[in-house]
C-alpha positions, 0 to 999 in steps of 0.5 A: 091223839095217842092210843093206850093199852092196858091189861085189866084182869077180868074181875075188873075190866069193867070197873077200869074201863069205866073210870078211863072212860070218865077221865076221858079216854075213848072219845072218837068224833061223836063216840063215846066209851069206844075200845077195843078188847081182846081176851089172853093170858098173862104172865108174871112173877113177883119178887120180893118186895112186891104186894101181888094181886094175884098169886104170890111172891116167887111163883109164876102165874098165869091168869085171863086177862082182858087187853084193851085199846082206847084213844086218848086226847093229849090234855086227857093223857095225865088224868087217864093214866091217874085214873088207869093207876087209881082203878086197875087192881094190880100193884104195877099195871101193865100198859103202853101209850103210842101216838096216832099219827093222822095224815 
């Protein structure tokens, strides 16, 4: 079992959790569409080259942003992160996958 989390801006929080939902993240025992989320600020500048979502090249911006945390089983790992990369509106998502451990 591994835990990922991701960084979603607000406008598209439930639009991703959804999809990573339906690629099949968030299953505990008999529980479905379970996470946990966090409301921050993130940070960031693009560079040149980039195609931002939010803001513009060269510019630091700061915008509310949802941290959210879900398990995902190892045979769903390839098509959560397809779907997490397909959804999410940013050019690079931000996010982090870490293995459960379970003794």
């Amino acid at each position: 079992m591994y835990k990922l989390t991701v960084f979603i801006p607000e406008e598209a929080l439930e639009q991703v959790k959804s999809a990573l939902f339906a690629a099949g993240a968030g299953t505990i025992g008999n529980y479905e569409a379970c996470c946990w989320q966090v409301q921050g600020v993130g940070q960031f500048k693009p560079l040149a080259g980039s195609n931002p979502h939010i803001g513009a090249q060269d510019k630091l911006e700061k915008v509310p942003e949802w941290r959210v945390e879900m398990v995902v089983a190892q045979k769903n790992m390839a098509q959560v992160v397809e779907a997490l990369k397909q959804a999410h509106p940013y050019e690079t998502p931000a996010y982090d996958i870490i293995e459960v451990l379970d003794f």
